[in-house]
LUMVOSE-866625 format. One record per residue (C-alpha): residue number from 1; residue in one letter; x, y negated, z negated. Coordinates in Angstrom, 3 decimals. Example, Ala and Ser with C-alpha at 12.3 -4.5 7.8 and 13.67 -1.06 7.14 Angstrom:
// LUMVOSE-866625
1,A,12.300,4.500,-7.800
2,S,13.670,1.060,-7.140
This chain:
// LUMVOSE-866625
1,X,20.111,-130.507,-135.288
2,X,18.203,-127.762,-133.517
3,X,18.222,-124.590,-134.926
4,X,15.316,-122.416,-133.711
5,X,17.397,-119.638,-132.361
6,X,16.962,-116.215,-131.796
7,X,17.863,-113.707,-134.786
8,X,16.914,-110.711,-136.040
9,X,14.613,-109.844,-137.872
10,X,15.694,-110.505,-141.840
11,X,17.355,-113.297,-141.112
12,X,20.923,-112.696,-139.490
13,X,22.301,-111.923,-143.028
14,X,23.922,-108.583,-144.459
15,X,20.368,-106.946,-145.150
16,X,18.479,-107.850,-141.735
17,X,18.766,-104.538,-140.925
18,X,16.930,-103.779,-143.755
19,X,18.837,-101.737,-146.638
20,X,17.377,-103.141,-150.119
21,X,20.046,-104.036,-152.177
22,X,19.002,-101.803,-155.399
23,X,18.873,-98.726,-152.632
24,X,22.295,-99.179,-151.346
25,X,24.183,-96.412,-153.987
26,X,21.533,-93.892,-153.012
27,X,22.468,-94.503,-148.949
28,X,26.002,-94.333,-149.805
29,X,25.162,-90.923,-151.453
30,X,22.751,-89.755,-148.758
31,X,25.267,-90.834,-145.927
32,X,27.901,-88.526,-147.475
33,X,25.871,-85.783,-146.561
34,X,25.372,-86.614,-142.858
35,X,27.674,-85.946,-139.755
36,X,30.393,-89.047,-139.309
37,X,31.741,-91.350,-136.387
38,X,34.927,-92.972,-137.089
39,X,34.241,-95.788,-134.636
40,X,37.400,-97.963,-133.188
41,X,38.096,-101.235,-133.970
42,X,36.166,-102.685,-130.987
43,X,32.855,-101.020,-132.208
44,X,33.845,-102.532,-135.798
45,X,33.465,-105.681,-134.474
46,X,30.828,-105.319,-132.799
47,X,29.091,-104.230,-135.655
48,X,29.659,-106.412,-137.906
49,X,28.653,-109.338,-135.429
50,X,25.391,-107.119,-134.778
51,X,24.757,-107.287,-137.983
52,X,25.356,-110.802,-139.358
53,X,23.244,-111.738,-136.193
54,X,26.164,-113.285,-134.003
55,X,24.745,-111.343,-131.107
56,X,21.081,-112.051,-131.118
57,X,18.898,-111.111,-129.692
58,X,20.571,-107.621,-129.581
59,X,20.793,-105.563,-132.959
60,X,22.043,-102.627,-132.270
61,X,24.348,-101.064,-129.823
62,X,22.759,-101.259,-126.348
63,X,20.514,-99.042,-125.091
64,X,20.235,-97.051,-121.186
65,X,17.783,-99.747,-119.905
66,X,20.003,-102.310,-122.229
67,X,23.073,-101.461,-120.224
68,X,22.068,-100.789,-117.132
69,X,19.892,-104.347,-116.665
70,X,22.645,-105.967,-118.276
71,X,24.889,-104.747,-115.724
72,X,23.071,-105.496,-112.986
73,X,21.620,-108.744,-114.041
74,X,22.612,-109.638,-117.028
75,X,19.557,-109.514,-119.080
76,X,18.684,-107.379,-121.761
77,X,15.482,-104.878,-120.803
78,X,13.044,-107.285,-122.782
79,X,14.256,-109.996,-120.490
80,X,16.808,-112.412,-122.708
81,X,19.939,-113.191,-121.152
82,X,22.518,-111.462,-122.182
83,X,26.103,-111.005,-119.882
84,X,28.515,-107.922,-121.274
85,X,27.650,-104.492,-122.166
86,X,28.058,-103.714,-125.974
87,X,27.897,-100.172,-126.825
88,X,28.966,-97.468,-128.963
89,X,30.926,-94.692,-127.051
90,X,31.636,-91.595,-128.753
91,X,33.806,-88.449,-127.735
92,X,32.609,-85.521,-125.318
93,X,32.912,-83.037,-127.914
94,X,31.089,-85.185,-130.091
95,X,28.081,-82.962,-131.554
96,X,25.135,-85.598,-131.629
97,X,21.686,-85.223,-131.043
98,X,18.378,-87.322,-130.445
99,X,16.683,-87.808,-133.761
100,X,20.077,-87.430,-135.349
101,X,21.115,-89.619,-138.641
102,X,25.081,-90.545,-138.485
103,X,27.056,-92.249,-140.517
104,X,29.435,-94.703,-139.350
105,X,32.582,-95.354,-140.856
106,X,36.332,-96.992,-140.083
107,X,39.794,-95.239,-139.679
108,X,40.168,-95.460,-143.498
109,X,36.670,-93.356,-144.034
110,X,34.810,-96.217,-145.524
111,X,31.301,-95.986,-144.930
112,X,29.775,-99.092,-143.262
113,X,26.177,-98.103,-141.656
114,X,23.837,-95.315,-141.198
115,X,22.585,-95.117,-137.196
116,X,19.456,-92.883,-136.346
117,X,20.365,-91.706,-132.986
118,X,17.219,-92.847,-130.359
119,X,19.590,-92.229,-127.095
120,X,22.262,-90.769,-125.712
121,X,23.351,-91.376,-122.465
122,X,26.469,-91.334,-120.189
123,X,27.675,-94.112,-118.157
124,X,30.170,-94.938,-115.487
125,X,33.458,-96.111,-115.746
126,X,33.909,-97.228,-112.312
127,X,30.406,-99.229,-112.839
128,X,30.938,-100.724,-115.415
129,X,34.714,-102.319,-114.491
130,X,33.082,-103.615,-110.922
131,X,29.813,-105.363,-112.805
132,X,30.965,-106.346,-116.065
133,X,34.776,-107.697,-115.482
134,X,34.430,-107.731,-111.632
135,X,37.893,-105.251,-110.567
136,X,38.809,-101.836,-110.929
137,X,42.639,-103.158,-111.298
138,X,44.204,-101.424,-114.137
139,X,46.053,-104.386,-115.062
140,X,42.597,-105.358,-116.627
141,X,43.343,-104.737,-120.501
142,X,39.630,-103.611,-121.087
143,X,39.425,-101.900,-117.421
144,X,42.809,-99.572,-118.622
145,X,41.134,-99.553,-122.094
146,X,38.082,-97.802,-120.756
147,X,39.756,-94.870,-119.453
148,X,40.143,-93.288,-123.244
149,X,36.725,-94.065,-124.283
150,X,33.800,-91.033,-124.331
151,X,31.870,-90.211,-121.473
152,X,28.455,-91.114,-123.809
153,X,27.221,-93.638,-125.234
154,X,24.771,-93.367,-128.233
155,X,21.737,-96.427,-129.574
156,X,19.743,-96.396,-132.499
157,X,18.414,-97.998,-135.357
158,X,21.349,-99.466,-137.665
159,X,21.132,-99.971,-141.619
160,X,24.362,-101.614,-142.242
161,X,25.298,-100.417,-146.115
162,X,28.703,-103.105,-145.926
163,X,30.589,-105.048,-143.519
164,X,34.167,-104.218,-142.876
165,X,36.378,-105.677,-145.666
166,X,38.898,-108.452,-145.060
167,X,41.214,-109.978,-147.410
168,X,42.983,-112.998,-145.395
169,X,40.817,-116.370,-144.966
170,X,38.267,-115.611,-146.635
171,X,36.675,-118.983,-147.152
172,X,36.817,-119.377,-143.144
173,X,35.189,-116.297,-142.545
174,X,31.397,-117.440,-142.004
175,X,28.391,-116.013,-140.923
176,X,26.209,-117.491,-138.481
177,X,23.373,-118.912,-141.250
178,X,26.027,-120.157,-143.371
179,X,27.741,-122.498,-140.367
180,X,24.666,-123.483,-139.414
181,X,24.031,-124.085,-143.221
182,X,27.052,-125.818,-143.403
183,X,27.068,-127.650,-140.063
184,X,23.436,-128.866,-140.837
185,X,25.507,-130.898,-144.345
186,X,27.489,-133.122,-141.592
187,X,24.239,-134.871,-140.592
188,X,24.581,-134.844,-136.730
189,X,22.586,-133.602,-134.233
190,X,24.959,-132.457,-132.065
191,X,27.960,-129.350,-132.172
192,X,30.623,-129.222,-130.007
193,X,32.184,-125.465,-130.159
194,X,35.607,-124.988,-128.767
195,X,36.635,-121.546,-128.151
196,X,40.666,-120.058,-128.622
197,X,42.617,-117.451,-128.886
198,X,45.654,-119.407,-128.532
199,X,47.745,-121.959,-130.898
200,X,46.418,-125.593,-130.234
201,X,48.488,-128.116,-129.150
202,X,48.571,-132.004,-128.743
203,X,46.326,-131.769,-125.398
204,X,43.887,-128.753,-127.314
205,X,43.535,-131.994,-130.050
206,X,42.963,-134.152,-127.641
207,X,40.059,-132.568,-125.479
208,X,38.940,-131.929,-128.931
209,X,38.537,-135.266,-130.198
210,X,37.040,-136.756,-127.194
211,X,34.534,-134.158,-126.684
212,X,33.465,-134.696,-130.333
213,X,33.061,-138.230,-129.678
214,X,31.224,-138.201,-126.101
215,X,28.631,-136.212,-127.773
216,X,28.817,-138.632,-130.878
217,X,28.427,-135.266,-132.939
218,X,31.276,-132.726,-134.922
219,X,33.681,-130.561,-133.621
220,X,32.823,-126.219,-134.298
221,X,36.511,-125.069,-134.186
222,X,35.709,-121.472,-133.911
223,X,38.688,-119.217,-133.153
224,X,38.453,-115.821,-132.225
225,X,40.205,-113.243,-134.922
226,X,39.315,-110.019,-133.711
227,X,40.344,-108.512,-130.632
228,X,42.512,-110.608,-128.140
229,X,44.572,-110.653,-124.939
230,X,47.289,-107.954,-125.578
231,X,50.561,-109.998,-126.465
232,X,48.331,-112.928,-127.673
233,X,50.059,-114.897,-131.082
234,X,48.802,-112.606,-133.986
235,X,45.652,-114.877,-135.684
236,X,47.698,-115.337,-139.241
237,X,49.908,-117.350,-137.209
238,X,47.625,-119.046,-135.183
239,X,44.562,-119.937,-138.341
240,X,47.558,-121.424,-140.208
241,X,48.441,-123.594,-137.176
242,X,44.766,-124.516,-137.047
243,X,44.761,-124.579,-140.893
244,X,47.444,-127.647,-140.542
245,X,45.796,-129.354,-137.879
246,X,42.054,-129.725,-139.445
247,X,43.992,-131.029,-143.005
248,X,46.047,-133.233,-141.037
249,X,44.865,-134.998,-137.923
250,X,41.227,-134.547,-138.104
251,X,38.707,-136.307,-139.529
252,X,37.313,-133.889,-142.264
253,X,33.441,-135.305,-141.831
254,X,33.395,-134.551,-137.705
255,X,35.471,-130.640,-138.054
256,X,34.418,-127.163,-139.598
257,X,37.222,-124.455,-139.037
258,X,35.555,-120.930,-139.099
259,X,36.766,-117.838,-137.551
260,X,34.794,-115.453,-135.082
261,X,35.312,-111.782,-135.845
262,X,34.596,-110.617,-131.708
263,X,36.034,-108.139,-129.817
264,X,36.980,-110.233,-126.524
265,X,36.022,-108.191,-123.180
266,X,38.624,-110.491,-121.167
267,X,35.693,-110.834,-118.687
268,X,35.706,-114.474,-117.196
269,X,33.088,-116.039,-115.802
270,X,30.344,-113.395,-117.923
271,X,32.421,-113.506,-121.209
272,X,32.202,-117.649,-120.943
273,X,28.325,-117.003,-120.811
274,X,28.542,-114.600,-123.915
275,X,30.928,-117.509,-125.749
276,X,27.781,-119.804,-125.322
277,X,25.369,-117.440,-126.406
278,X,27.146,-116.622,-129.295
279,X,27.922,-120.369,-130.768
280,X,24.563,-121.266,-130.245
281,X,23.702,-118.382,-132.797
282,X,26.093,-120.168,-135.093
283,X,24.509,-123.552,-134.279
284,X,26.596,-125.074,-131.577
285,X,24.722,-126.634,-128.643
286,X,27.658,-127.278,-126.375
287,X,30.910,-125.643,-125.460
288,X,33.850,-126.512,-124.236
289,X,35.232,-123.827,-120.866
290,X,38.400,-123.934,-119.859
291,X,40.064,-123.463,-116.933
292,X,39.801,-119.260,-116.097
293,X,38.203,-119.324,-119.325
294,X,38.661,-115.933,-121.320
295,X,40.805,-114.389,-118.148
296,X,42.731,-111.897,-118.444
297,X,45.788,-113.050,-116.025
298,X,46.716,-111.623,-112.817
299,X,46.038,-108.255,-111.577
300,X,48.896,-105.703,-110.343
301,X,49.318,-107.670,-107.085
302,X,50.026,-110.975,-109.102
303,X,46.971,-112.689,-108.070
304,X,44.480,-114.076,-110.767
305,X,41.109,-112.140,-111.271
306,X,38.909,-114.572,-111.800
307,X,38.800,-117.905,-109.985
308,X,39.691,-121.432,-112.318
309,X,36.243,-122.594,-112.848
310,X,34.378,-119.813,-112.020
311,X,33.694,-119.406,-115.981
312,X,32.351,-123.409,-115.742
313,X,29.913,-122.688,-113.323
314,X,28.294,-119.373,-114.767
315,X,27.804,-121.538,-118.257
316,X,26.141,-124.680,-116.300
317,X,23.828,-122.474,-114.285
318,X,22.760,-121.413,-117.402
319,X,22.754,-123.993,-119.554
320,X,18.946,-124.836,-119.947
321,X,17.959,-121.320,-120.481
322,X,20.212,-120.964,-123.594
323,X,20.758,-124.670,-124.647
324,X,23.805,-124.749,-124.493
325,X,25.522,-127.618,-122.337
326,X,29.141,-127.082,-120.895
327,X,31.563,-129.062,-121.546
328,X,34.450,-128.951,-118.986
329,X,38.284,-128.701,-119.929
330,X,39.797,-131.337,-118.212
331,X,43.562,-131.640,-117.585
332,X,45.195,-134.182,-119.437
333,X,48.769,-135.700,-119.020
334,X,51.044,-137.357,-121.788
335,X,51.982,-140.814,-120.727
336,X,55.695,-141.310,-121.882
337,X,55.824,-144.762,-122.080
338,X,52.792,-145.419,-123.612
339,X,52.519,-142.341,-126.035
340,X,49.380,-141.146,-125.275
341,X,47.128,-138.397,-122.867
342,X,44.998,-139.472,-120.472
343,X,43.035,-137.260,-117.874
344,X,44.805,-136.738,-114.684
345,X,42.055,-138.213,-112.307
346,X,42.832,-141.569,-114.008
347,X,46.766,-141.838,-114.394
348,X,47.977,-145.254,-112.986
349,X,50.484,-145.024,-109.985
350,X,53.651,-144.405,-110.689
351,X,52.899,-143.819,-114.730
352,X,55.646,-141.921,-116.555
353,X,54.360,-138.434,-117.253
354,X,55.408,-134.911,-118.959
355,X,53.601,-131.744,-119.679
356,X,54.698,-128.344,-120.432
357,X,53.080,-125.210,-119.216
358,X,52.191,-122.185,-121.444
359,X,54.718,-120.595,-119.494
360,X,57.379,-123.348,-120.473
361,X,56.327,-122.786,-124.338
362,X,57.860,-119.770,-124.257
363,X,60.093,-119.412,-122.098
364,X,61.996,-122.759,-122.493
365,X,61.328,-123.241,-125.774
366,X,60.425,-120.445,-128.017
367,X,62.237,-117.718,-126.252
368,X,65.275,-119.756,-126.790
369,X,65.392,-121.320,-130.145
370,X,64.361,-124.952,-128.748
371,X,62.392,-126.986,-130.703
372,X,58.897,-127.789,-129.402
373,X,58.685,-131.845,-128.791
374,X,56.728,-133.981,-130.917
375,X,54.368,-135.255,-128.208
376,X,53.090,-131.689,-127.242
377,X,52.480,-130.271,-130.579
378,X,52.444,-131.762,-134.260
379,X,55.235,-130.582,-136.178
380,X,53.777,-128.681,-138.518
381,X,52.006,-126.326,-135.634
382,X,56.241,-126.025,-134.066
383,X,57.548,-124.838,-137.454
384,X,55.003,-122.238,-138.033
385,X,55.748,-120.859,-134.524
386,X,59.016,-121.056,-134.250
387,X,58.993,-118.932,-138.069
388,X,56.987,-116.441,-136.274
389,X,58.515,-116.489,-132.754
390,X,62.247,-115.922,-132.457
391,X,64.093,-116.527,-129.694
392,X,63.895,-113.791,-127.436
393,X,67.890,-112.396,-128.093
394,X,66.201,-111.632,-131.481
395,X,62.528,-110.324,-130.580
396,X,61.747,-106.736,-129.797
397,X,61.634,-105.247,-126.480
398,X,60.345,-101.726,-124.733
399,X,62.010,-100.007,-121.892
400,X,59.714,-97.800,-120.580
401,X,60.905,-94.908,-118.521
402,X,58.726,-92.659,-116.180
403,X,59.334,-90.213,-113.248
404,X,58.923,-86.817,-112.966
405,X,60.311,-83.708,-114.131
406,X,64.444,-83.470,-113.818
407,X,64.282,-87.180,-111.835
408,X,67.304,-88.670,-114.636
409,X,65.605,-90.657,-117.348
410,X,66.737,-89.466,-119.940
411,X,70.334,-89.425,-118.669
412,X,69.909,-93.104,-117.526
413,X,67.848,-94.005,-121.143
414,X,71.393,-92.242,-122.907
415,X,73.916,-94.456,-120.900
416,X,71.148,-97.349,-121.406
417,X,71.375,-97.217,-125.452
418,X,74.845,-97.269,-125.573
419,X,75.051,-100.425,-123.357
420,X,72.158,-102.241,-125.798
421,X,74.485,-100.728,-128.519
422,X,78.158,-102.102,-127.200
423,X,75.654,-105.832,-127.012
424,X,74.594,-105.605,-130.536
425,X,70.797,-104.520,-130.434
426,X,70.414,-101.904,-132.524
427,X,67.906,-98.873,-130.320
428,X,65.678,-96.237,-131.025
429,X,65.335,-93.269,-128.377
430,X,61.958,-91.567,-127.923
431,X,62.299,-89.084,-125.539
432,X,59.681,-87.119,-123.996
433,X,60.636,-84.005,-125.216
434,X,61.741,-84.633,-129.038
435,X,58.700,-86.201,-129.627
436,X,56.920,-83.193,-128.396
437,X,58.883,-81.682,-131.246
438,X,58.277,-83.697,-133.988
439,X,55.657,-86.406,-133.106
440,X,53.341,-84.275,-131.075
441,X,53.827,-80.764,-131.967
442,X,50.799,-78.369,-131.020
443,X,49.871,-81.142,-128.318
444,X,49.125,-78.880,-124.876
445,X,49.343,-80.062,-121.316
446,X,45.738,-81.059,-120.212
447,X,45.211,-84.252,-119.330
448,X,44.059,-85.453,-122.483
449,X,46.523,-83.987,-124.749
450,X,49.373,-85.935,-122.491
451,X,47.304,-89.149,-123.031
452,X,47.712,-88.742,-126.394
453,X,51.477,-87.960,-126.547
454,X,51.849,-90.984,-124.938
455,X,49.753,-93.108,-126.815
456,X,51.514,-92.087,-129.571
457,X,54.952,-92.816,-128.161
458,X,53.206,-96.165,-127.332
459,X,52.160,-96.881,-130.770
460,X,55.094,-96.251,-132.450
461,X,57.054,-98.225,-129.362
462,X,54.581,-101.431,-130.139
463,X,55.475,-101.285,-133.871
464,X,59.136,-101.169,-133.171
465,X,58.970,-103.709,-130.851
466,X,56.709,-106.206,-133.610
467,X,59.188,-105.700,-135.551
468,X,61.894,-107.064,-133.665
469,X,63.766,-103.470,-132.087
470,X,64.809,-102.031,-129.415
471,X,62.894,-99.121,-127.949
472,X,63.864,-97.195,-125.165
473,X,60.764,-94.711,-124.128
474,X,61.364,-91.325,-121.376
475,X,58.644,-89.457,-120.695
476,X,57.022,-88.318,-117.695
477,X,53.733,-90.368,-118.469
478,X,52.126,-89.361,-114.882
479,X,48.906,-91.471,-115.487
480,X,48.318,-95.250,-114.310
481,X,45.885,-95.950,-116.821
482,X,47.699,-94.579,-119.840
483,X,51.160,-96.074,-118.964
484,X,48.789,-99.839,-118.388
485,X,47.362,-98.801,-121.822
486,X,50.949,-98.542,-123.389
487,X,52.024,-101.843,-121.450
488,X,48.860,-103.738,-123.469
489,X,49.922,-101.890,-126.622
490,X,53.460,-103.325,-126.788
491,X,52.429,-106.627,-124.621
492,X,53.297,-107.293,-121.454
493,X,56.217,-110.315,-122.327
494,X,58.089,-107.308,-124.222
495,X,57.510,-104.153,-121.839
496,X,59.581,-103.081,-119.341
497,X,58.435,-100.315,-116.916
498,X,61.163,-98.513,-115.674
499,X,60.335,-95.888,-112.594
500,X,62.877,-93.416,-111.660
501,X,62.376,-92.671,-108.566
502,X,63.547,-89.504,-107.211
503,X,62.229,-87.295,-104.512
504,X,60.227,-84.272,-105.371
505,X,62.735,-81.844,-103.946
506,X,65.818,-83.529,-105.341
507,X,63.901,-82.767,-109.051
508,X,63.166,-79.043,-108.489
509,X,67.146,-78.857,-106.528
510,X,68.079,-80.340,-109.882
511,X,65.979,-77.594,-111.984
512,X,67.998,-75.979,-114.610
513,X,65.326,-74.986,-116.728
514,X,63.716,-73.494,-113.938
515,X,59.854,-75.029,-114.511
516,X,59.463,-75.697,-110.832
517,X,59.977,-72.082,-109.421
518,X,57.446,-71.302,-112.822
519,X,55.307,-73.789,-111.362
520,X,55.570,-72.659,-107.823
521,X,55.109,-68.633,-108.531
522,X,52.162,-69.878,-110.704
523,X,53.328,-68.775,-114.288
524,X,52.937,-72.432,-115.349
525,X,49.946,-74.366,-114.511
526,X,49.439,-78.060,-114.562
527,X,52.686,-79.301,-113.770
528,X,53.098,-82.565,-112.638
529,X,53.789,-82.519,-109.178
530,X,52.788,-79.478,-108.482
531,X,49.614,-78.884,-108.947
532,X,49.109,-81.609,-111.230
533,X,49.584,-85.329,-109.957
534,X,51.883,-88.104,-110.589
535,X,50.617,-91.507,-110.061
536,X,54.191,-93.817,-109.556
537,X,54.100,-97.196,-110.265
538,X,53.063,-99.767,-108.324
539,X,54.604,-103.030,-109.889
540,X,57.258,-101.666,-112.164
541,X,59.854,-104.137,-113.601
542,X,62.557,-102.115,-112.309
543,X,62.871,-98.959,-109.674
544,X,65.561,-96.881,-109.672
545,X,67.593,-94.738,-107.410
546,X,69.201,-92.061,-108.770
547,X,70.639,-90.242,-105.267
548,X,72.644,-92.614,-104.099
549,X,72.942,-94.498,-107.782
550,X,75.030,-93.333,-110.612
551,X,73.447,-93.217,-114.205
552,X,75.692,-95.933,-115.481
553,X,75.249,-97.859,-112.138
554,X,71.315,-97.680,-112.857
555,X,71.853,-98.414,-116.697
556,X,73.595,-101.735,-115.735
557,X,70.743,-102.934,-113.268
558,X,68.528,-102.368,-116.260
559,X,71.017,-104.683,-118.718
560,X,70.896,-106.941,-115.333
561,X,67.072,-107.374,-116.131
562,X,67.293,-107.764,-119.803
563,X,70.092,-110.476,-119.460
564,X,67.787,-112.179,-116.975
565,X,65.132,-112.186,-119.313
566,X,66.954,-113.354,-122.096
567,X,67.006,-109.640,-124.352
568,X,70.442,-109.370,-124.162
569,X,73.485,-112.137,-123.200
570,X,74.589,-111.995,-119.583
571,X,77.446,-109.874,-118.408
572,X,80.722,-111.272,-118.304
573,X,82.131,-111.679,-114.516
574,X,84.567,-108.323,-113.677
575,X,87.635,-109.443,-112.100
576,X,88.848,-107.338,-108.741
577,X,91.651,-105.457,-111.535
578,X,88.252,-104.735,-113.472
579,X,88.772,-106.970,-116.317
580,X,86.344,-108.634,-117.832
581,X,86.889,-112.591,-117.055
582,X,85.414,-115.539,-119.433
583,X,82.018,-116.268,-118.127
């Protein structure tokens, strides 16, 4: 197997960027002493595959000239190919200087790596979403994300002191030289790679299987455990599917199962490219793209945001340069009478066939306690979901009400929890205001103090909801971005955006508190929809009236919407007396 590739320096192991082992206690004592960055859990992933040398070429965060070539042609500034910006963002009130040592730690304070600062440099937002992920459409998980990182981005020199710390899988987790180490022990000369985020199925084995075989050479099944699609199956669920499947129905001299720490970008066609790069740094020289291959789903209008095989083309146009060949996902079709898949350009006429979409999985299935079938996945992949999905009468759910100032949410979220209540779902109520209280007390009214309130109402909503509750959310939330932010948070199956929409004037008419007039006469400034916008919807689950609409009228076209989507069982038919009939 070929395995001249490009890595850094020392190697592509824990000290390639150069930290002696017997020097390591005095860093750690040295770094206590220097200023701190608590980076996010994007940036620790990216670190730690910038240091094990899963993104060689590049070891460190990128660079001005880095960024900007890669943007613009997706090369690095010395030239190698390289498709998505990876860089370390910090806050605008950060202080950080050029020549600058800083130590970089996670949200527990654990030291993992010392960074002299050699740049700093802002960037654009707007930039960055056209070139790199190819929309501006807020529906874009990393395109929403964006909007709460810093304005600057710093580069430098890394000495990575430890790698964050995990404690499930460990035997799976390996770096690139040790699965090329181990690959090199199966004796062929070819790798297959096949990328996921997703439980495998019968088909996923399938494709599998014969791509291993047309290549005569073994399968890299290298699932990505880091950062997903928002609303994605959690990876303990989905490496013990995969777990079941390699034990099972593979054959243990053409399969290594190893997990892939990245950060996924969502960014189609360019992220495909990156996928390639990156298993050919762990010794794979061919990968298998699926269709819309690491898309993100439809933007706000419903239409997809990347073409089907736009990813397949940007990986065979390159394929030479980084020897990597693509391997196309092609669409295969269980034949019922003769128990088997076959592709669907070579299905006889008139051949039984079944197949059930993604969609189907879990809505049909899942959502409602159904048993998966045998020929679409193996039984032991069905009983670990259906442990970890419920149907959807027993999963969590947000409601998620915004509008402005005195427009009835939280008069329509108060009728709404007693309804959820009288069907047996038990709620929690975070409104706007009593979270100011408790949750977010000292929290102003700029901008980014709002973001934050509601990122914290969104956090707490997405733990609620992953644990199987009932959340209803009203607060104002005036921002696009931060509400698309929240909706990613919870995930988008289990989110509900509610907008009350009421007129400006009805609001201030219904004023008892008086903050419009404040607003008006100046005493209070930034008030949204005064002199402070309000950016409404512009795909919400459900819009309300609340002129011509009672509360309780609005509360039951909410339950209407739940019932439809399976949160809570449909209304019984009213007869004209008003009594409830049997359904």
């Amino acid at each position: 197997m070929n395995t001249s590739l490009l890595i850094p320096p020392c190697g592509g192991k824990l000290v390639d960027l150069c930290t002696p082992p017997e020097d390591l206690e005095a860093l750690r004592v040295y770094a206590n002493t220097l200023p701190s960055v608590v980076l996010s859990e994007r940036s620790i992933c990216d670190l730690e595959l910038l240091a094990v040398g899963a993104f060689s070429p590049l070891d460190r965060f990128m660079g001005r000239e880095d960024h900007q070539r890669v943007l613009d042609e997706t090369r690095l500034a010395n030239g190698h190919l390289f498709p998505l910006p990876v860089t370390l963002p910090v806050d605008d009130d950060a202080d950080i200087h050029l020549d600058q040592e800083i130590a970089l730690r996670n949200r527990k304070n654990e030291l993992l790596a010392i960074m002299t600062v050699e740049e700093i440099y802002t960037w654009d937002r707007d930039e960055v979403a056209q070139k790199a992920f190819g929309t501006l459409d807020l529906r874009h998980p990393l395109v929403a994300e964006m909007y709460r990182w810093g304005a600057r981005n710093i580069s430098g020199r890394l000495q990575v002191l430890q790698l964050p710390r995990h404690y499930d899988f460990q035997d799976l987790r390996l770096t690139p030289a040790q699965t090329r180490a181990r690959l090199e022990t199966f004796g062929f000369e070819n790798v297959v790679a096949f990328q996921t985020r997703n439980p495998l199925h019968r088909v996923h084995e399938e494709l599998t299987k014969r791509a291993t075989e047309e290549v005569n050479g073994v399968l890299l099944l290298h699932p990505v455990v880091g950062m997903t699609k928002p609303g994605d199956v959690d990876h303990y669920t989905r490496v013990r599917t995969y777990k079941a499947l390699t034990e099972n129905y593979y054959d243990p001299d053409r399969v290594l199962l190893a997990l892939l720490p990245l950060a996924m970008r969502l960014a189609g066609p360019r992220e495909a490219l990156w996928h390639a790069l990156i298993r050919r740094n762990y010794g794979a020289n061919h990968l298998i793209v699926g269709r819309d291959h690491a898309g993100p789903g439809n933007d706000s209008k419903g239409k997809p945001i990347y073409g089907p095989y736009d990813a397949q083309e940007m990986v065979a146009r390159y394929s030479d340069e980084i020897g990597v060949k693509m391997v196309p996902f092609r669409m295969l079709v269980y034949l019922s009478d003769e128990d088997r898949y076959e592709e669907v350009t070579r299905i006889p006429e008139n051949a039984a066939t079944a197949s059930i979409s993604g969609t189907q999985v879990r809505e049909d299935y899942l959502n409602n306690g159904r048993p998966l079938p045998d020929w679409f996945t193996r039984p032991e992949v069905a009983e670990i979901l259906s442990e970890t999905y419920p149907p959807r009468r027993r999963q969590g759910v947000c409601i998620w009400f915004t509008g402005l100032s005195g427009s009835g949410k939280s008069t329509t979220a108060e009728v709404l929890a007693v309804m959820l209540l009288e069907h047996g779902r038990q709620v929690s109520v975070l409104d706007g205001d009593v979270v100011r209280t408790h949750l977010s007390r000292g929290l102003g009214f700029s901008k980014e103090d709002r973001d934050i309130n509601i990122r914290r109402i969104g956090f707490v909503a997405s733990e609620i909801v992953r644990h199987g509750g009932t959340v209803i959310c009203a607060a104002i939330s005036p921002y696009r971005a931060t509400r698309n932010d929240v909706r990613n948070m919870v995930g988008a199956d289990n989110y509900v955006e509610v907008f009350v929409d009421t007129p400006l004037e009805v609001c201030e008419a219904r004023d008892t508190k008086g903050l419009y007039a404040k607003a008006r006469r100046g005493e209070i400034t930034g008030f949204t929809g005064i002199d402070d916008p309000y950016e409404p919807p512009e795909h919400a689950e459900v819009t309300l009236d609340t002129v011509e609409a009672t509360p309780e009228e609005n509360a039951r076209r909410i339950m209407a919407y739940l019932a439809a989507k399976g949160f809570v069982p449909a209304a019984e038919p009213v007869s004209a007396n008003g009594q409830r009939e049997p359904a």
